[in-house]
Every structure is written in C-alpha cells, then in structure tokens.
N, C-alpha and C positions, 0 to 999 in steps of 0.2 A: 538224408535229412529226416528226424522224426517227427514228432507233432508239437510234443515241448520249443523242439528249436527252431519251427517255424511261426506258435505263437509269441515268441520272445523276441524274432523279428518283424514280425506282424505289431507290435507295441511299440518297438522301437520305431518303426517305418511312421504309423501314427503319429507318435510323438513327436518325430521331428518335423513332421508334414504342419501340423499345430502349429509347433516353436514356431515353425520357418513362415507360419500363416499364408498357407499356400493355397489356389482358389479350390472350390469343389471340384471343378472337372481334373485339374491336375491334382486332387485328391484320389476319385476315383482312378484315373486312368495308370496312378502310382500301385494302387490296391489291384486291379487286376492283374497289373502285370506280376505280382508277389502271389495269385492266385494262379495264375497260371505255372510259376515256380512250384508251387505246392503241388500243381498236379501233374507236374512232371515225376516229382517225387513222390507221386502215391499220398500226399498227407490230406489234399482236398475232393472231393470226389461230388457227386450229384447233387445232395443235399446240401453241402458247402456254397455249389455254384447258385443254388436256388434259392438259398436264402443273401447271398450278393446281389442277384438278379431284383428280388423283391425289392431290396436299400436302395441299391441304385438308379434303375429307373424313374420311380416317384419325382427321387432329389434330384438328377441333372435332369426329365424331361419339362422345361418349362411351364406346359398349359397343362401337365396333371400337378404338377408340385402345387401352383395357385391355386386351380381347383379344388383340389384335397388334406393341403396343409395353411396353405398360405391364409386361403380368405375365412375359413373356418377360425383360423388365430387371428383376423384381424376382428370379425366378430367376438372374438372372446375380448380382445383388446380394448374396443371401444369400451365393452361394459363395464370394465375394470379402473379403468384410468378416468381421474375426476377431472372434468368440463374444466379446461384452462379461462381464466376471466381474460379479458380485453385488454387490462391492466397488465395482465401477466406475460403475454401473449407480446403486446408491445417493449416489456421489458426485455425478455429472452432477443427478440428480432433486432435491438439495440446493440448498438458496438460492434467487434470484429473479437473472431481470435487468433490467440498469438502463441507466441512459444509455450501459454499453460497446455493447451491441446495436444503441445508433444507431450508432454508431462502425464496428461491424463490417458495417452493411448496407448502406455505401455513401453512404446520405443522410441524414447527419447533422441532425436539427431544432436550430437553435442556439436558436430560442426556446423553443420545449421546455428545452432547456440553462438559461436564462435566467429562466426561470416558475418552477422548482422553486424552493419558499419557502429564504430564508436560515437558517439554524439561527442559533437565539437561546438563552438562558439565562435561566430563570426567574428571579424574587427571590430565589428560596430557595439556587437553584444558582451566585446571585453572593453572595449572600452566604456560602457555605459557603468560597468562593474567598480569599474578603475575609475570613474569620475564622479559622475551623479550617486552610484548605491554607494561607494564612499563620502562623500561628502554627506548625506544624507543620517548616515550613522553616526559618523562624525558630531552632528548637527543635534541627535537625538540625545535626552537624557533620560534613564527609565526610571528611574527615581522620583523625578519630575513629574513626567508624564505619566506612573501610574500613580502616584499618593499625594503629590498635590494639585496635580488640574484634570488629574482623571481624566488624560486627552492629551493628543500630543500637541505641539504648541501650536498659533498659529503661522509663525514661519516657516516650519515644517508641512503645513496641510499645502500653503503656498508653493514650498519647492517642490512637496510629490506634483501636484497640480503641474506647476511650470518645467518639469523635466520628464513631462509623460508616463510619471509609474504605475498610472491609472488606463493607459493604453497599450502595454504590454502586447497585449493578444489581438489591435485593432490594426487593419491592415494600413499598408503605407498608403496606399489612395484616397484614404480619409485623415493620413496625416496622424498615424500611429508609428509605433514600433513595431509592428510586426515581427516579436521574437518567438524565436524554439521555442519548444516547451521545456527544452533541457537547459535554455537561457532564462527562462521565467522560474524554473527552479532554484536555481544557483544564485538570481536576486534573492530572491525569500529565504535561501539557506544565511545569506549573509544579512539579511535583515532582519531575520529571527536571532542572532547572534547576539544582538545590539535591544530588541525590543521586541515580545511577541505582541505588543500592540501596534509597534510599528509593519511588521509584517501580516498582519493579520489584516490592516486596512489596506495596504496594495494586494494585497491576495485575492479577496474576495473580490473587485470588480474584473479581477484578472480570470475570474474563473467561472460556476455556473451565474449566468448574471445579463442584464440586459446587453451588455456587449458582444456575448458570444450568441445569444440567440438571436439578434439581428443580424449578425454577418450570416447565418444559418438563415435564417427565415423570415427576416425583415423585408417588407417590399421597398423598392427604393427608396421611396420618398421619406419612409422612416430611414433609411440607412443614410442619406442626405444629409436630414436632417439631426440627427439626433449622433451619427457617430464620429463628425469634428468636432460637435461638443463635447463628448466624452474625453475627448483628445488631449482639449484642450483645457479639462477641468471647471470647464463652467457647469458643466449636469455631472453630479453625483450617485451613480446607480446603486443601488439594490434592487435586492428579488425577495419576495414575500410568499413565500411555500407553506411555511408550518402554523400551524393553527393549534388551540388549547386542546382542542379535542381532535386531535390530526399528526401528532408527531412524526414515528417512521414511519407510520403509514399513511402516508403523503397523497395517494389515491384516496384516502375517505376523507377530504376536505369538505368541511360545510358549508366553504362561501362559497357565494354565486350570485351569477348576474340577470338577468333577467331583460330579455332582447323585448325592445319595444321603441315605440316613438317619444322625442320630445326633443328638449328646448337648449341648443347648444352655440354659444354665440350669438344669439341673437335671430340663429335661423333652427326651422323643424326638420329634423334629423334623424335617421335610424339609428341606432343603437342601444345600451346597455344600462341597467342601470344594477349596478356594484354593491354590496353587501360583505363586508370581510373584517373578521377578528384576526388578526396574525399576531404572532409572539418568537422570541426570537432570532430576529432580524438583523443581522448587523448591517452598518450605516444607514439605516431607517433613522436613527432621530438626524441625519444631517443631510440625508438625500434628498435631492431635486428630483428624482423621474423614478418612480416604484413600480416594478415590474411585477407584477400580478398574477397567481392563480388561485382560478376558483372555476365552478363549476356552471357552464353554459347552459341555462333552459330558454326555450322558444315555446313557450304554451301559445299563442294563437298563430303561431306556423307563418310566422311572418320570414324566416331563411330557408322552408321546406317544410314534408313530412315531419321531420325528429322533432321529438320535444326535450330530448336527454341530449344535447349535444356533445356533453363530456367534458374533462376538463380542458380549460383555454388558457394561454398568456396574453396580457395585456400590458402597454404601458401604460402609466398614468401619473399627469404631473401632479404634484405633492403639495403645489400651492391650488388647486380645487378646491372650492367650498367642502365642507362634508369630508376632507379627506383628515384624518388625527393622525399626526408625528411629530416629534419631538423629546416624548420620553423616552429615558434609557434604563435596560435593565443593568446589574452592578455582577459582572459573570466573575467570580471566583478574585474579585481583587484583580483584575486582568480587564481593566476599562476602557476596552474596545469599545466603538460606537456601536452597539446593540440594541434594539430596545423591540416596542412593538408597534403595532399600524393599524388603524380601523378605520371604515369607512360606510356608510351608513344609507343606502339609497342614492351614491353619487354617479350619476347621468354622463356616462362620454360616448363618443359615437362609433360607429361598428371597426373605423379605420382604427382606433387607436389597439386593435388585437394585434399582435404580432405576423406580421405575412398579412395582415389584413382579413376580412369574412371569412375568405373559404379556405380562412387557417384555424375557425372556429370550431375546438372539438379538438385537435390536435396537440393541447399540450402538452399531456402525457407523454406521446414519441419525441416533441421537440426535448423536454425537460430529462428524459432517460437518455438519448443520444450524447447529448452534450454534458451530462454527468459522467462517463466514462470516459473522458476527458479531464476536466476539472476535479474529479476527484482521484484522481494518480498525480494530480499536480501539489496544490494548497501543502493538504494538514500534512500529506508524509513531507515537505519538502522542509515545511516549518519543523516537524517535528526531528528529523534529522539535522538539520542545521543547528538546533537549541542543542542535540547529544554531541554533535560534533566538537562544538565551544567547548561544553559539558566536560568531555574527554578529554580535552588537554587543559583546562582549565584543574578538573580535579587531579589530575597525573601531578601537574604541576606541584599545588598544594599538597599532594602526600610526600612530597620530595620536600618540600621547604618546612610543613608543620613537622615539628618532632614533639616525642615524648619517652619515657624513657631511656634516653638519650640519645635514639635512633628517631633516623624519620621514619611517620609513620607509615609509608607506603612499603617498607620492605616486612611489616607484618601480615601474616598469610591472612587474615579475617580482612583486612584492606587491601588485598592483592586479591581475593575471591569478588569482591566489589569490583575493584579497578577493571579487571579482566573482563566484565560484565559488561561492565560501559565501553572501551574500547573494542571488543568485539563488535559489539551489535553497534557502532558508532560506525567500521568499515562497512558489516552492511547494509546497513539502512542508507548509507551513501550507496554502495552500490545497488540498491533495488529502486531507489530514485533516477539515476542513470540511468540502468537498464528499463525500465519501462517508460520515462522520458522519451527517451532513446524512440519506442515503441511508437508514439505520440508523430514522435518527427518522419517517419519513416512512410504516415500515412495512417495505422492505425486506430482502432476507439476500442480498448482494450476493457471490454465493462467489468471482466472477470479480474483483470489484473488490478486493475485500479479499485475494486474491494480488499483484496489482499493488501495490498501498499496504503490502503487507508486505516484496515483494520490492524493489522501487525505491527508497522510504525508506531502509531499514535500508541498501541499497548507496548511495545519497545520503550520509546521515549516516556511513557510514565514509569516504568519500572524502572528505568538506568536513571533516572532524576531522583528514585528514591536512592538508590544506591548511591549517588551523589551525596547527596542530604545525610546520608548515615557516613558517611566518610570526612562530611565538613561537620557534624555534630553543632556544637555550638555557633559556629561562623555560617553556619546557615541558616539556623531560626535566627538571628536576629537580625531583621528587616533594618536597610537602611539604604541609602548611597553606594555604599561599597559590597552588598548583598547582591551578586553575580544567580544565584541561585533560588531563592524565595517562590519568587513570583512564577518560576518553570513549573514549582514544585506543587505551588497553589492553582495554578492553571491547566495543569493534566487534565482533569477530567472534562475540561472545555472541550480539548480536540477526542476524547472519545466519545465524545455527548455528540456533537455538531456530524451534520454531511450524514447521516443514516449511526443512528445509535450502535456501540460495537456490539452487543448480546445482539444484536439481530441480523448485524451484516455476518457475525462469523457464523450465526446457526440457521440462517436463511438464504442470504444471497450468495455467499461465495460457493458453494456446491449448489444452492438452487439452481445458481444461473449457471452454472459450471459442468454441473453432470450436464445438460441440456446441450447446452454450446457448445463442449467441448467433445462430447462422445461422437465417436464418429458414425453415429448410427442412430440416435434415442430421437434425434429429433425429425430426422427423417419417419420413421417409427409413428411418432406423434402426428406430424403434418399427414402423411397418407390416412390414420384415423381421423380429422378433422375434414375431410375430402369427399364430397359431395359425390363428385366420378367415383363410382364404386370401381371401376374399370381400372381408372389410373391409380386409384387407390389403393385395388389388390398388387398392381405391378410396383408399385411402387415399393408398398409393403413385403412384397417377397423379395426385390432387392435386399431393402435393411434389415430384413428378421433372418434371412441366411447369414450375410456377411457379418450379422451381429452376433448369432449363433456360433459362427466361425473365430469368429474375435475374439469371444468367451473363452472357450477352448483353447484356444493359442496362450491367453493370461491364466489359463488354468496350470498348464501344460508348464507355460516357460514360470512361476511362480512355483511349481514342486520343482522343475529343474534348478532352477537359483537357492533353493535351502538346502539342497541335497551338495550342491556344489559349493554352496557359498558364494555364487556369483561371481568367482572369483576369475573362471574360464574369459569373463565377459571382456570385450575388446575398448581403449580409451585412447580418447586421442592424443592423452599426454603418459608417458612411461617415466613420470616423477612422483614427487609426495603426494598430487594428486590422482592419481591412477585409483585409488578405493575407493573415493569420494563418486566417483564416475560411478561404477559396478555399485556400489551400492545405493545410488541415486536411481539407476536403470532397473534393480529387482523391484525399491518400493515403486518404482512406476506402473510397472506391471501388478503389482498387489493393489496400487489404489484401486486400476480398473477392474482389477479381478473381483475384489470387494466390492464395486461398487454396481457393477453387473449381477452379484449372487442378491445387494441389498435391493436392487429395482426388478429383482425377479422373486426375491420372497416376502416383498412388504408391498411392493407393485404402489398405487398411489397412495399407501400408508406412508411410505416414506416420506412425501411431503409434511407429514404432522409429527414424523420423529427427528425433532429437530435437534437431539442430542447427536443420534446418528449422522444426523445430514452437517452437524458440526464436526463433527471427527475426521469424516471423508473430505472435507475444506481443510479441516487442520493438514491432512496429508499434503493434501495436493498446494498448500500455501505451502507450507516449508520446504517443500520440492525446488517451487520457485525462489525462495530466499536461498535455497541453496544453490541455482543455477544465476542466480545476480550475482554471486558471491566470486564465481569461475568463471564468470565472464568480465567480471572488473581485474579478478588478476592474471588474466587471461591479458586485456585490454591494456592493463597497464607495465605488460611488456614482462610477467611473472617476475618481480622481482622478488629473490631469495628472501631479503630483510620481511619481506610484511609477513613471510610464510604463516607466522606464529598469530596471527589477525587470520589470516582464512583459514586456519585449520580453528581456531576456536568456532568460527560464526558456522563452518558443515558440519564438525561433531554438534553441536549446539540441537542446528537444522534436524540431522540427522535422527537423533535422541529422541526430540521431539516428534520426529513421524513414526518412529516407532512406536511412544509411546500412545499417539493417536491409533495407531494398529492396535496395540493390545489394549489400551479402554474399549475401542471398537468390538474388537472380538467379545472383551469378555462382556458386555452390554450388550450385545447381540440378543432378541428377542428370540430366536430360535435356537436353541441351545444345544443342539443336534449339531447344526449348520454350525455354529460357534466353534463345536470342539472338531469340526474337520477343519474349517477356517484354520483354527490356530496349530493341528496336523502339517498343515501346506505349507502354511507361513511363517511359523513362527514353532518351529516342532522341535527347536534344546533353549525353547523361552527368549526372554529380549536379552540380547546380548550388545547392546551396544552400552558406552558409557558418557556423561557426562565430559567437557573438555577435563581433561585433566590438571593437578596440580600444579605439573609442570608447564602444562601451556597456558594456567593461568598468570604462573611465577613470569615467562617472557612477555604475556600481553601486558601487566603491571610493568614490568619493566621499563617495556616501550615507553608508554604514555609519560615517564618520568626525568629524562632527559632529553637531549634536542636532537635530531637522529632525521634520516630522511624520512624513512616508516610515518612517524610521527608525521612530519611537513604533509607528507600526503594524504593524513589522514584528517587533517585539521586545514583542507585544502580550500583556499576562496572565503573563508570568514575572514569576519574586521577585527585584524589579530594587528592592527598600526600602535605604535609602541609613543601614545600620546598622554598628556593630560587628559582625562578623562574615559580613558578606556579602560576599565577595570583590566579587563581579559588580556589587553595589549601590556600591559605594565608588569602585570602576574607573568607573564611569557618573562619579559625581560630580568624581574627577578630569580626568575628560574634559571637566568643563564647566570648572574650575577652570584646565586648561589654556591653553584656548581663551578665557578671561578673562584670563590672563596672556600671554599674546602682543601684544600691541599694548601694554601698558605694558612688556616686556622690548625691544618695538620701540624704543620712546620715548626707554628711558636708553640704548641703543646708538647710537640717534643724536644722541642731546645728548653722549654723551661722543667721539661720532667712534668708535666701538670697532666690529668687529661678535663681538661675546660670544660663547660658547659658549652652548645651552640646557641647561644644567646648573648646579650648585651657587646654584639662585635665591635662596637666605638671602641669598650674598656678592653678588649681583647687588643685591638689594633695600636692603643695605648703602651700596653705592653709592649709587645711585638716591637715598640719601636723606641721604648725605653732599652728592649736589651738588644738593639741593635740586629734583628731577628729578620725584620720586612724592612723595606721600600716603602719613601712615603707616596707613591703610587697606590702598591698592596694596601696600607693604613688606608689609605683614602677612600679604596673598594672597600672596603670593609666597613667603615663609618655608612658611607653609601647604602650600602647591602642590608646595613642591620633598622635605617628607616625604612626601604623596603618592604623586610621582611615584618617588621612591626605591623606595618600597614595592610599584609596579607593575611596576619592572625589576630587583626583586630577588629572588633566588629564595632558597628555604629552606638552612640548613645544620643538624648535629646533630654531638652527640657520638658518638663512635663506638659505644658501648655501646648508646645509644640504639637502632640499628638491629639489632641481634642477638634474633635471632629466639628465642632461647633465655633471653631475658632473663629 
C-alpha cells in the first residue's frame, strides 16, 4: 500500500464515518485502527502517530476537552449571542416538535412519516357534519348576510348557539362537544364553502379565545362558571390582543392594569383597575365576556417585590361601566363581527385574571401555548375549505363556459390556472390533516402551525385569483349567484389576522424553528444562560461536539447527494414516488447544512437577517407541504387516479425549495461561503422544473368531469344539489352537461350542421322535429340549457337597490 492509496482511504473512512454520523469515540477508534494498517505498511510512522496522539486525546478525554476547548468556546459564546428577552424565551419553550424536526435534521424517517395514525371522525363528529353543519349552510345565505344585513341572520346566530358550534373545543363535563381538532377542521372546511362569515364566527371562539384558556388555566370556579355558558351560547367570547400601536408585536401592548384597592359590588376589594385601546377584535361588538390583555403593574407592592408583572389575561364582563363595545369595523366587505374595545380606568377584582392572582404575569406563556394550537386549526382550515369549493366549482365552469366554440378549460392559459388551484387544493387539504392529525395525537406544533398558517392563507389568495381570472366577467360581478367575489375580496383578511404573513414567514417559522428543531442550538443556548458554570461547561460540551459532528455529517452527506444525485438513497415506496423521497431527503440535509454555516457565520446577526431567516423557513415549510402531500396519498390507500394531484403539489414543493436554496445562496452575505455553498449544493445549478404541461393538461382535466379523483378532492363540502346552493346546482349542471354532449353530437351530425353549444331548447326543437332524440333527450336539453344560462349569467339590480343609504 502507498501513501496516495492510503490517504484515499483515509477520506473515504472519514466520509463515511460523517455520512453515517457516527459518535467520536467510534470515530477515533475507526481511525486508529486505519493507522495501525498504515503502519503495518510502512505509510505512517512517528510523526504520523504523534500528530493522531495530539487530536485525539484532547477530543475523547472528557475533563481536558472542557477544560481547553469546551469552556473557553462557551465564553466566547456568551459574548457573541444577544440576551434572548423573556418574551422570546417563553415563545421558543412553547409547543412541541413534530415531524418538522425530521425535516430539519437532515434524516428524515419517512416511515415514522407514514406510522403516525390517520385522523378519523367519530359517530358523533360525522354525524354533527351530516346534521347540524348541514343544516346550518343550508340555512345561510351569503348574499344576505354579507350585503344586506352585514351579519348573519338572527336565526342562524340562534342555531350556531343551540347546536353548540361555539363549544367545539369545550369539554363534555361542562356540556361541550369536545371534538378533534381534525373534526373542528372539517366543520370550518364545510362552513367556509357556504360563508366566510359564517365560519369565521364559529372559528374564533373555537380557537385562541376564552374557552381554550380556561380549560388551560382557569381556576375552577371560573371554569364552573363561565364554560356551561359558553356551551350553551348565552356568553359570547372574544380575546382582545391587538392594540393601534401593538400589532404583531403583541408583547409591546400599551394597556395595562394597575393592581390596587377599591369598590366592587358594594364591597372593598383587591384588584385592578384596566386601561385598554384594542382594535381588531372579532366578535367584540356582540360579545358578552372579553378576554383581556394587557400589561400588569403593582407599584405599591401590594402582590410582592415586582412592580413589572408582565403581561396578564383577564376576563371581563362587557356590560361593566367604562367598558366601550359595540362598534364594528367593515374588514374587506367580509362583515364578520369585528370591531374594537376600550376601557377607561375599569375596576374588577384580582379573581377575574385567568387561573386567578398568581396567574398574574403569565399571559404571555398561556397566550403562546395555546396559539400553536389554534393557529394550525382556523385560517388554514377556512382557507382550504374556500379552494377546495373553489376547485371544483371553477373545473366545473371551465367545462360548461365556452368560447370559441370550445369549452374554455381545454385551453392551455386555463389549464395553467386550473392546475394551480387543484393542485394546491389536494394540498392544503392535506397539510390540514396532517397537522390536525398532529393536534390529536397530543401535540402543540408552534412551528408547524406557522407553516399551515402562513402557506395556506398565501395558497388560498393566489388560487382565488387564479379563480377570478378563469371566471373573468362571472366573477366581478357581485351578486346572489357570485360563488367567488367575496373569497377574492377577503384574502388579504386571513393574511393580515393570527400574526401578519411578512413576519411569520421572515421571523417565526425559522425563528422558532432553527431553535426548536436543531438538535443542538438550543441546548447550546440554555448551557450559556446557566448560572452553574459547572453544568454549564458540561452541558455545553455535550451539544458543541455533537453539533460539531452533525455539521459534518450534513456537510459530508450534502456533497455526497450532488455528486450522486441522491439518487443511491433508499424510499419506502419503489413507485412514481420513489424521487420525491431522495430528493426531499438531500434538501433536508442542505437546509441543516445551510443553516448551521448561517448560525456559524452571522452567529446573532442572523436574527436581524430576516431575508435570510425567510429563505431557510421557505425550505424547511415546503419540505413539510411536501411531506403532507405523501402522507395523504400514502393514507389514502395510493390511489393510481390522484397520481397526477400529488405529483403537481411535490414538483411545485420541490421547485420552490430549491429556489429558496439558490436566492439563499446567492444573497448570502459572505460571498466566499456563497460560492462553496453553491459548489456542494447546487454545483450543475437548479435543475429542477416547474410541474410540467403535461401534468398541468391532467390536473385540468380532473377538476372538469365527475371522476372519484375529483369526489375526493372536493371531500365533506356542502356540495347538496338544492335551491339555493350555488355550488351544489353548478355540480349538477356539470353532470347534466356532459349528458348532453353526445346527444347535441348526434343531431349535429344527422342534420350535417356543426351547431353552436348554446340556445339547447332550439336545438332539442330540432332534434325532435327531425326525429333525431327522445322526448326525454329534448327534455335534458331544455333543462340543461336554463342551467347552463344560470351558470354564465351574472347578477343585475336596480339602481336603487344598491345605495347604500337605502
């Protein structure tokens, strides 16, 4: 053996020692044994041994490693990394993680992925679907209720009341529903279908709100009291968070309370007395019990030392002197009860905080916990449920509207739309499930639940435009029969509400994400915050080896996977999705690879390079859209027909994290690091492609005839084929269509004509003058062609009608 061929095994041995992330000591004890080869063969000799001797000792003897490497880098550490606030501190420690953490660690388990049980629906929780949220949509008119009583009616406020839609989330022993979260989803998907006003007022008490903070942290007597009324719709909650000068940054709230004595009842009493501007609020102008934050002071130390106690929840009934509600604000034409709440010096006593006194100070943890909940639930479930409709509603209409005497869905500029919305319409149902799923299982996914908040809500605004440019005319014009309008006008609601999207996507989802989910950064952090210099160092040389080691290994397996193409890598399925795996599995290892070079060459700069800290969330979210994606058709038993749905929604995925890779790279502040970066990763450039023409031409397809594909993907909306269901009727014409095609074929060619597909009475006329159709056929056809009128015509009114001043 000569020297060459033993360092070529010497790299190799490394290398795989990396890939295979194998610990230090069966590092080294792999390395000597390859040194001892060498010097059996004459290639390592004194000097060889003497510099292994030097490495090695340091690194596996425990008390000089700390000594000499370890504590010396924890003091450099400290000084480097900026003071986490309290705020911050309590947000990270919030939630749990969940399958994003395979995502972020490089080696993703897809059977792990594939084990977690499917969310199902009780008896109870289909039949609620099947009785009351039916009837319910049934009962709704949107027309009505947003343009002319800007409210839904009052016999609908009465049924949500009397059929408990406002108790969703409250347990049975107070005389709730206590459903799933993947059962409280699936309400909202079907009640979003019918009305985003209508779902938007069962959402929000179903979600952050005085309901879930009480079963959390209410002392009994508040849970008693206060959550059979919820129950049973006599107290109407909201939560009053945001303030004018307070938005996403919900921790610099101005109001506050001010702990002292006074006059409550008729008797003297400890407590608070209240101060607060809020805005934004939905069901503030109709709620009975407003759930409060603001910020706790004690200046004569009447509960202790502190005088900052921080922020607090509070309930507070709404009929209180001093308390102001009942205006509403007017959100996008989309007249949800919103509005704002002030309160002026009002006096209640130290019980009515949430958990009671010595839950004073603790809002912040309660309000962060139970937001990683609540927001995986609401705005993706609405927002999915509205594309879902969306999907087959527009598929429909491109099949039925023609022009040039084709319909218009078989042209490719309407088939690049269509594909858009049907895609992202399978997954945005499937990242509702799967993180639902998440919810049920035990879970508080704070990381995932930004992802499903952020990506939906931007999903669903872009596929409602795509919408809107497919129905052209039949969508601007507002009316009755306007399925579309109000989606279109209401978008930017759900990305405004629940944490603004510019901030969740360039702050919290890799904020909270690199933290949470590395298996190392935060251990890292916590031993620098640690008083115990002692447990500190040890702690700290745990996670700066293993993290050192991790690096390496994503270094290591991220030039293996470009060099191969990833293609060596192993999937648990040996069909169309076998590449979707492997190349899910390299950007895994790339996000962390990248994301360990960016916390080691920007170190707490990174928190302020929020472009950066977006890109590395872009990854790591379309990772997860692409792992909901393979777990619903995974879950739903891989049927062949949807193929052409999950292969648009991972190339899609895909695309997109690559192209977060290379904005990453090439915006990389060190431009050194940049061009090795894009060496490793990305070394014959971005090779991936958009879904293709062809898999647009099938996903168009789909959406435009009746097919099971379709059924499933349009699964659980209020698709009842009634008076008054726009959506349900469009359905039926669509089959009525496509029954009338091959008999309008028939007389075109017995009479030698080729007809227009319009005015079918006068066709069906024919047809049966020359003895061509059945006066059945005639009859579908007369049928079909009011219908179809109905589908391509849009509202008109008298003038008067629309004066607002009527």
């Amino acid at each position: 053996m000569d020297y060459l061929t033993w360092i070529l095994i010497a790299i190799a041995l490394c290398g795989y020692m990396a890939y295979s992330r194998a610990s230090l000591s069966t590092f080294t004890i792999s390395f000597a044994l390859l040194m001892i080869v060498g010097t059996f063969f004459d290639v390592i000799g004194f000097f060889g041994w003497l510099l292994f001797v030097i490495i090695a000792i340091p690194l596996n003897i425990a008390d000089i490693r700390k000594q000499y490497i370890s504590s010396p880098l924890l003091a450099i550490f400290r000084g480097i990394m900026p003071e986490m606030s309290e705020t911050e501190q309590e947000a990270i420690d919030a939630g749990t993680t969940w399958f994003e953490a395979e995502l972020f660690r490089g080696t993703p388990d897809w059977k792990k992925l594939h084990n977690y049980p499917k969310p199902r629906l009780s008896a109870e929780e289909q039949a609620f679907l099947d009785g009351p949220v039916e009837e319910v949509c049934r009962m709704t008119d949107d027309w009505e209720t947003t343009h002319e009583l800007a409210d839904l009616t009052p016999e609908v406020w009465q049924y949500l009341k009397d059929n408990k839609f406002f108790a969703m989330i409250i347990k049975k022993q107070y005389g709730g529903l206590e459903f799933c979260a993947y059962a409280q989803s699936r309400v909202l998907q079907k009640l979003s279908s019918v009305s985003t006003v209508l779902s938007s007022t069962v959402g929000v008490p179903n979600s952050l709100g005085p309901g879930e903070l009480l079963q959390h942290y209410g002392t009994k007597e508040q849970q008693d009291h206060y959550l059979p009324r919820l129950v049973k719709g006599d107290e109407i909650p909201c939560f009053a968070l945001t303030s004018p000068e307070a938005g996403s940054d919900a921790g610099a709230i101005p109001d506050f309370g001010i702990v002292c004595r006074g006059e409550f009842n008729g008797e003297e009493v400890l407590g608070m007395r209240l101060t607060w501007n809020k805005r934004y609020i939905t069901l503030a102008p109709v709620a009975t019990v407003l759930g409060l934050a603001f910020k706790l002071q004690d200046p004569d130390h009447l509960l202790g030392e502190e005088e900052n106690l921080g922020i607090t929840c509070a309930l507070i009934p709404t009929d209180l002197e001093g308390v102001i509600a009942g205006r509403r604000h007017f959100p996008l034409n989309v007249p949800f009860q919103n509005g704002p709440t002030q309160g002026d010096g009002v006096f209640v006593p130290l019980s009515f905080i949430i958990g009671g006194p010595e839950m004073a100070g603790q809002g912040w943890r309660m309000l962060v916990e139970c937001l990683s909940v609540g927001r995986a639930i609401t705005l993706p479930s609405n927002s999915t449920g509205g594309i879902k409709s969306l999907a087959l509603a527009t598929g429909a209409y491109s099949r039925i509207r023609r022009q040039f005497k084709i319909s218009i869905g078989k042209m490719e500029g309407v088939e690049e739309a269509l594909a858009r919305i049907g895609g992202n319409a399978y997954l945005m149902d499937a990242v509702t499930t799967m993180s639902t799923g998440a919810i049920d299982s035990g879970e508080k996914p704070s990381v995932v639940s930004a992802i499903a908040k952020y990506h939906l809500t931007e999903k669903m605004r872009s596929c409602v435009a795509d919408a809107m440019d497919i129905h052209g005319g039949k969508g601007i014009c507002m009316g009755p029969g306007n399925y579309l309008a109000r989606a279109y006008q209401g978008a930017p609601v759900a990305i405004t509400v629940e944490g603004a999207n510019i901030l969740t996507r360039s702050m919290i989802i890799y904020g909270q994400g690199a933290i949470r989910c590395h298996p190392y950064v935060l251990a890292e952090l916590s031993a620098a915050n640690n008083k115990d210099n002692d447990q500190a160092v040890n702690d700290f040389d745990h996670a700066l080896f293993g993290h050192i080691g991790f690096a390496i290994s994503n270094i290591c397996r991220s030039v293996w996977f470009s060099f191969t193409g990833s293609y060596a890598l192993s999937s648990p399925y040996n069909d169309e999705t076998r590449r979707y795996y492997q190349l899910m599995t390299r950007f895994s290892s790339n996000l962390a690879m990248l994301s360990d070079i960016a916390m080691l060459t920007l170190g707490g700069d990174l928190k302020r390079r929020e472009r950066i800290s977006a890109r590395l969330g872009d990854i790591l979210s379309y990772l997860y859209l692409a792992s909901a994606t393979l777990k619903r058709y995974n879950d739903e038993g891989r049927q062949s027909a949807d193929l052409p749905l999950v292969q648009w929604a991972l190339e899609d995925s895909l695309y997109n994290a690559q192209q977060a890779i290379d904005e990453l790279i090439s915006n990389f502040p060190n431009r050194i690091v940049a061009k090795v970066l894009r060496l490793i990763i990305l070394p014959l450039g971005c090779w991936l492609k958009k879904p293709s023409d062809v898999t647009d031409h099938k996903v168009a397809a789909l959406l435009q005839y009746p097919n099971e594909t379709r059924t499933r993907l349009g699964h659980g909306q209020y698709l009842t084929r009634e008076k008054g269901n726009v959506l349900g009727l469009l359905e039926q014409t669509l089959e009525d269509i496509i029954a009338c095609e091959p008999i309008f074929d028939k007389i075109c060619r017995e009479l030698g004509q080729r007809l227009p597909f319009y005015q079918l009475d006068l066709v069906a006329e024919k047809g049966l003058a020359a003895n061509i159709i059945t006066e059945e056929e005639a009859a579908l056809l007369t049928a079909t062609e009011v219908a179809r009128k109905a589908t391509i015509d849009v509202d008109d009114f008298d003038s008067d009608y629309l004066k607002a001043s009527k």
